[in-house]
C-alpha positions in Angstrom: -178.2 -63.7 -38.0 -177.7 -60.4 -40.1 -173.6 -61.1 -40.9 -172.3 -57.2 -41.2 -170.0 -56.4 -44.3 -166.2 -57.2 -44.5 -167.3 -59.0 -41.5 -166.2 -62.4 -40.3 -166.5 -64.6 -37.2 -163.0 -65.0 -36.3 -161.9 -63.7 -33.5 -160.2 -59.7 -32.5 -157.1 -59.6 -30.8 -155.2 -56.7 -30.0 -151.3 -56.2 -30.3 -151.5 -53.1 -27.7 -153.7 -50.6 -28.0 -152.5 -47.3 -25.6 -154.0 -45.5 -23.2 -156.5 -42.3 -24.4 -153.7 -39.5 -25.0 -153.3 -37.3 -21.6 -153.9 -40.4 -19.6 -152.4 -40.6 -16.2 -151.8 -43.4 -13.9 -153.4 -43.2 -11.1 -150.7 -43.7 -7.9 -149.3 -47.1 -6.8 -151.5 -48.9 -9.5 -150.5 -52.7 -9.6 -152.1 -55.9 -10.8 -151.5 -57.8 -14.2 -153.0 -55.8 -17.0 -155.7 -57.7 -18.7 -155.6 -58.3 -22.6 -157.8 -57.1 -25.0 -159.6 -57.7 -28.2 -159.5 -54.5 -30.4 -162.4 -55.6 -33.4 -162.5 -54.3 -36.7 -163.5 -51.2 -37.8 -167.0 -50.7 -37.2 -169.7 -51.5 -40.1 -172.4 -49.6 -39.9 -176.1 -51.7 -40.3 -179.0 -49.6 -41.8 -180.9 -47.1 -39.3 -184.2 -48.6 -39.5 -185.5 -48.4 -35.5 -188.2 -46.0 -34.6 -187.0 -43.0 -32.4 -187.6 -43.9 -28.7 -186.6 -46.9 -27.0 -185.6 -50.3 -28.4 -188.2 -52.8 -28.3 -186.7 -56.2 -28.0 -188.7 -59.9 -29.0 -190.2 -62.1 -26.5 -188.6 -65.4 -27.6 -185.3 -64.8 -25.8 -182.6 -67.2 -25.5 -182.3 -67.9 -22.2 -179.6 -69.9 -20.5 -180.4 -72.3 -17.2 -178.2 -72.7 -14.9 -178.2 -74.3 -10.9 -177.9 -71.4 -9.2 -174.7 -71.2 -6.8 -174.8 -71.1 -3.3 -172.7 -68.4 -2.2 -171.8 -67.8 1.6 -174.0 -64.5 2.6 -172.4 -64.0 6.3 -171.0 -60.9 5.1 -173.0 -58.0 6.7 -174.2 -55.8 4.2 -174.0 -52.3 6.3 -171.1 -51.1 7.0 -170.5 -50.5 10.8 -169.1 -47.3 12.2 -166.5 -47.2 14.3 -165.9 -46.0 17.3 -164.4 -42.3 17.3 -160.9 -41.8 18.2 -160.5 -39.2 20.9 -156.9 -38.6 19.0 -157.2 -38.8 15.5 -154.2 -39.4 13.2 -153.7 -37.2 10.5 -155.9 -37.9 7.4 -154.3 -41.1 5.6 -154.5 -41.5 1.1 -154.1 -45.1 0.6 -152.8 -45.6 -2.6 -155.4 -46.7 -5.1 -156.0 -50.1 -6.7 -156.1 -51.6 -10.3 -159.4 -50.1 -11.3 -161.9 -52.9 -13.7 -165.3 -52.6 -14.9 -168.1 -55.0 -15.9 -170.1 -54.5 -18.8 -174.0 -55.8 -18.9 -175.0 -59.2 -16.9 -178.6 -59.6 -17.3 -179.1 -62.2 -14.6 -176.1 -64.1 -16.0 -175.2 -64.8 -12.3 -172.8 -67.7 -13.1 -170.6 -66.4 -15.9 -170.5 -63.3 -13.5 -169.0 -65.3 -10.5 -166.8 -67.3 -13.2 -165.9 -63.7 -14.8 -164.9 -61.8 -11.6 -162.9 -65.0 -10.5 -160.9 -65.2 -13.8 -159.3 -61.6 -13.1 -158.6 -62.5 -9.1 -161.7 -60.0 -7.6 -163.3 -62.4 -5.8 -162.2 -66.3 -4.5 -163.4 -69.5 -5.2 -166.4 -68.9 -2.2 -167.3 -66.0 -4.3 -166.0 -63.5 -2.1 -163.9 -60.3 -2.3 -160.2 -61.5 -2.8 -159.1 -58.0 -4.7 -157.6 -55.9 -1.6 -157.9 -52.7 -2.4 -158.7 -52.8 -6.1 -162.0 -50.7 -7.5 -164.8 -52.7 -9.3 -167.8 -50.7 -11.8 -170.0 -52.1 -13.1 -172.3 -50.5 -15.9 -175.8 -51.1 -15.4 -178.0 -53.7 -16.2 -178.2 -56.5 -14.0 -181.5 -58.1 -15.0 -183.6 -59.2 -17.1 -183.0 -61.9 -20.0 -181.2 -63.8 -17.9 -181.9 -66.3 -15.1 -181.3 -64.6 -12.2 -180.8 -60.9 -12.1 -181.9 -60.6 -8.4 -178.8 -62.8 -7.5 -176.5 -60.7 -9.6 -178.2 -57.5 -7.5 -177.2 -59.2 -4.4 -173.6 -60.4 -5.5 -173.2 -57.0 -5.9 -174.7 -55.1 -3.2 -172.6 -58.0 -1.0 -169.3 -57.2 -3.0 -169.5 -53.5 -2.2 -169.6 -54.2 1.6 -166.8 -56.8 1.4 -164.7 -54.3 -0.8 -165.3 -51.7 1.4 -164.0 -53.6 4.4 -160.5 -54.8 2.0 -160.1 -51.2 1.3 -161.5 -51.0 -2.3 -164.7 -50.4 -3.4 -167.5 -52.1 -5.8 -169.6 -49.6 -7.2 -172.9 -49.7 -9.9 -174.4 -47.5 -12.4 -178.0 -47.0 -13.5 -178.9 -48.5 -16.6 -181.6 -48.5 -18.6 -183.0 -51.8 -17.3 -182.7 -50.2 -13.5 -185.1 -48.1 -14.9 -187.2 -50.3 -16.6 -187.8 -53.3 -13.3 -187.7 -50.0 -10.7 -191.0 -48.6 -13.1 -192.8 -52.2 -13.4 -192.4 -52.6 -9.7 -193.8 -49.4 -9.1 -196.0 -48.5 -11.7 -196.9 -52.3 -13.0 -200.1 -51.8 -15.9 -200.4 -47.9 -14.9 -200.6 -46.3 -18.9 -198.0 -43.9 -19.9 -197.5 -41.5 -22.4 -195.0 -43.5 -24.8 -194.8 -41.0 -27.7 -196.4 -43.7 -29.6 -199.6 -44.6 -28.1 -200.4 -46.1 -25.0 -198.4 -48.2 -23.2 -197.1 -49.5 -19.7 -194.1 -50.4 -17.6 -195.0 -53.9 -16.7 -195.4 -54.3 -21.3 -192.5 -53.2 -21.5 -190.3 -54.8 -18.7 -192.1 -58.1 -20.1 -191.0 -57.4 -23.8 -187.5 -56.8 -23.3 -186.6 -59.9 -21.6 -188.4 -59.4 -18.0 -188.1 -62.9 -16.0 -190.9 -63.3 -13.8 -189.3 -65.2 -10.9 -186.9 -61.6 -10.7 -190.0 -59.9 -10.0 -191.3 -62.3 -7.3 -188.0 -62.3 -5.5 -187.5 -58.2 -5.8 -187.6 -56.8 -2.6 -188.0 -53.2 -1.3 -184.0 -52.9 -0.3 -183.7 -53.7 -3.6 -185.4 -51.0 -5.2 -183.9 -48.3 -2.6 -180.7 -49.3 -3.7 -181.5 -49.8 -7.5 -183.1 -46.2 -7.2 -179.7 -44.5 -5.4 -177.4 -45.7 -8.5 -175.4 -42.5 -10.2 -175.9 -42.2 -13.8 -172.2 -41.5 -14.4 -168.8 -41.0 -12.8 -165.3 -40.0 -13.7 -162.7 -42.6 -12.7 -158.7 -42.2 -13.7 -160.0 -40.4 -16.7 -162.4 -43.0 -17.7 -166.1 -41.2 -18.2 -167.8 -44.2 -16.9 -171.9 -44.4 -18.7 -173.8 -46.9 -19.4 -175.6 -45.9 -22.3 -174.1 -44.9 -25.6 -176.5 -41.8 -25.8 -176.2 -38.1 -25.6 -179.0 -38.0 -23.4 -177.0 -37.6 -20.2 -176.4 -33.8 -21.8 -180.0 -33.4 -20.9 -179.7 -33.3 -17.2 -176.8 -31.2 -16.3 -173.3 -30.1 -17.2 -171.8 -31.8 -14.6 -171.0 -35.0 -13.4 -172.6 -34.3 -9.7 -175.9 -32.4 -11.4 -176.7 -35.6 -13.8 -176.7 -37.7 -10.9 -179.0 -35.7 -8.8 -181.6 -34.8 -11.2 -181.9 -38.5 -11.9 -182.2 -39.1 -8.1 -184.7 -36.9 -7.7 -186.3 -37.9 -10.5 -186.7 -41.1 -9.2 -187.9 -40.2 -6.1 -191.1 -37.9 -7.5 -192.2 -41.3 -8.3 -194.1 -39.9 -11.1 -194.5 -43.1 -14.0 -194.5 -40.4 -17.4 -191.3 -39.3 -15.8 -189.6 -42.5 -15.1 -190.9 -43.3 -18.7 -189.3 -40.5 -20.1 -185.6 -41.5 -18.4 -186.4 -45.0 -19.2 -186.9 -44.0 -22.7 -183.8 -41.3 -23.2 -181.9 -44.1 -21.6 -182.2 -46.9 -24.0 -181.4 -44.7 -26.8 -178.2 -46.3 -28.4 -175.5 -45.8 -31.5 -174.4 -42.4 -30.9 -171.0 -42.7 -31.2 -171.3 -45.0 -34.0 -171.0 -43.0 -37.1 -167.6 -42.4 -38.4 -167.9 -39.1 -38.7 -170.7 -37.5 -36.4 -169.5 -40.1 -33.3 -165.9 -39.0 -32.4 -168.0 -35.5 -32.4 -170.4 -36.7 -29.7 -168.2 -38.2 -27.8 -166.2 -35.1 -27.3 -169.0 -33.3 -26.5 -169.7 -35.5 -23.6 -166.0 -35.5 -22.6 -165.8 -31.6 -22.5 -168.9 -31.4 -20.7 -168.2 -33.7 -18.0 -164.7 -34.7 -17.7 -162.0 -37.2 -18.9 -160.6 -39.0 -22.1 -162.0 -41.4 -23.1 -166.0 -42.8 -22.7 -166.2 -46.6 -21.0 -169.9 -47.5 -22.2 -172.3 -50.8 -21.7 -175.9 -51.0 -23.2 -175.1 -51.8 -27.1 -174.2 -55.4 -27.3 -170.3 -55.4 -29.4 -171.8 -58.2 -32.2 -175.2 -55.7 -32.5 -173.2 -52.2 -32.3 -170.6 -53.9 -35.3 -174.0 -55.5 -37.5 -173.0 -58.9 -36.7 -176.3 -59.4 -35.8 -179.3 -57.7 -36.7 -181.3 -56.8 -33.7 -179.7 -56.6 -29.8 -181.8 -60.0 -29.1 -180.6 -62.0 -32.1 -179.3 -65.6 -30.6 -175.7 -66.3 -32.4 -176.3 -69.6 -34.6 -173.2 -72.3 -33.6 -171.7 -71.6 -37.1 -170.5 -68.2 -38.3 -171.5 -67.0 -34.2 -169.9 -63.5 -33.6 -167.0 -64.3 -31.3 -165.8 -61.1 -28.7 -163.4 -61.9 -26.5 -162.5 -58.0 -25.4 -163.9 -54.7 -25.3 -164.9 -52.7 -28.3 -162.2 -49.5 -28.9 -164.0 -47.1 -31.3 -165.0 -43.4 -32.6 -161.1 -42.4 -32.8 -160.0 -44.3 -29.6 -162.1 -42.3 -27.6 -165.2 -45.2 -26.8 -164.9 -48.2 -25.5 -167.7 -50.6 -25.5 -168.1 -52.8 -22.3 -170.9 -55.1 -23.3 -169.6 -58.4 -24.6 -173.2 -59.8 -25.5 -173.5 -62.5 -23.2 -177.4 -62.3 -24.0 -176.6 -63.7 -27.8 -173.7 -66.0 -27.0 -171.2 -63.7 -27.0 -169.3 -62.7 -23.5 -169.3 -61.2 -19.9 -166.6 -59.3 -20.3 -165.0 -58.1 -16.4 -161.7 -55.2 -18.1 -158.8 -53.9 -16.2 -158.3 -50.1 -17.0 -156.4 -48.7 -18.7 -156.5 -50.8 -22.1 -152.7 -52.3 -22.1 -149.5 -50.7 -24.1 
């Protein structure tokens, strides 16, 4: 473990750390405000990675676990209703606590005992929140031991939310795109940028777990394949990459979303490559200069005040450890016990690490006064 200067294990806390300035509550928000860890200022760990995507090693700590049984006698489609020969007037319920998840990556359990911790879901493992609003930031699979379960918790939450008046929504990351282009595209060579290589490689070298690929199914794809790339929520720009990329596909919110769809859906495997690639780009707010300046440009571009961001693991994105896969030795392990507020308050990074014994970390919105 590559231990990053001034650097210690001990744990952030944060006193209070306000909302982004310009913030505004959204109406008839309630719910206990969770707590967070502010960490220290950000040390920046030499630049050494090729450009392109982030490799990552094939001996991966991976953590077994009995997988839960869960009740699945919620239907998964919502049902339509009958129409109302006399309908009311249009009804704005107020809105609910809004949270967010950071990466899983088949870490079904700590998600169940994550989501459960801050009241979303009961001891069954079902929706408990009401009307409260749950995103999660991409990447689901792979490293962990089951990312198809954590694809269906999900896909089961957002009909159950739904139903309580809330919602539980997802957002590509850059492993969607990497299982949705093994699936599809298995050995079939692309044009890496560096030579010859294939999906199925490279879904196997960063952390691919066979048995998710044996129990992926096509309703899984469809819905991994529908996932926006980013939204706007309460002033939160909601990503899951810490990339400029998304500047790539549109100046707006809506357009980014569709010409990733679309993308998607031309099923070509040197295009899929090429989001797959853009996507696991990382570090770009980082710098303590040139990062507040990205990050602005994304906010101007597309809306809000501060960016919410998964994909960079807190210990990797600090230097506590030297590479995103690096498995946290018992003494001196990087301990995060709360998002990540950086690049002059205006980032804050989601992913807790819970691939190198760091944390699933499940955030209530705004960051407490």
């Amino acid at each position: 473990m590559t231990q990053g200067a001034g650097q210690g294990p001990a744990a952030r806390h944060t006193a209070g750390i306000p909302p982004f300035p310009g913030y505004a509550a959204p109406p008839a928000a309630h719910g206990p405000v969770s707590p967070y860890a502010q960490s220290a200022p950000p040390v920046q760990p030499p630049m050494d990675a090729p450009d392109g995507y982030t490799p990552t090693a094939r001996d991966l700590p991976v953590i077994g676990h009995a997988r839960r049984t869960v009740p699945q006698d919620v239907p998964t489609v919502e049902l339509t209703p009958l129409t109302d020969p006399h309908p009311p007037a249009p009804q704005h319920p107020a809105l609910g606590p809004l949270y967010v998840v950071g990466d899983v990556h088949g870490y079904l359990d700590e998600l169940y005992e994550a989501l459960q911790a801050e009241g979303l879901i009961d001891e069954t493992g079902h929706w408990a929140a009401g009307n409260a609003r749950l995103w999660f930031l991409g990447d689901f699979t792979d490293r962990g031991p089951d990312g198809v379960g954590v694809i269906d918790l999900v896909m089961r939450l957002s009909a159950e939310a739904a139903a309580a008046g809330g919602y539980c929504k997802a957002l590509m990351g850059n492993h969607e795109l990497l299982i949705i282009g093994a699936k599809r595209f298995a050995d079939t060579p692309v044009n890496s940028g560096a030579g010859t290589a294939s999906f199925q490689a490279a879904w196997l070298l960063n952390g691919g777990q066979r048995s998710d690929m044996e129990r992926l199914e096509d309703h899984h794809l469809q819905w991994m394949s529908r996932l926006d790339a980013m939204a706007e929520e309460d002033g939160h720009l909601l990503v899951h990459s810490d990339t400029t990329a998304y500047l790539e596909f549109g100046d707006s919110i809506e357009d980014v979303n569709d010409a990733i769809t679309e993308a998607l859906q031309r099923n070509d495997p040197d295009e899929v490559w090429d989001l797959f690639r853009k996507f696991t780009k990382r570090f770009a707010f980082r710098d303590e200069e040139a990062g507040p300046v990205a990050v602005r440009e994304l906010l101007s571009t597309y809306g809000g005040g501060r960016i919410v961001h998964g994909h960079s693991p807190i210990p990797y994105l600090l230097g506590e450890v030297g590479t995103e896969d690096a498995d946290a030795e018992d003494d001196g392990a990087p301990l995060v016990d709360g998002p990540h507020l950086y690049a002059d308050g205006l980032a804050l990074a989601m992913d807790g690490g819970v691939t190198m014994a760091g944390k699933l970390l499940v955030v209530q919105l705004p960051l407490a006064d």
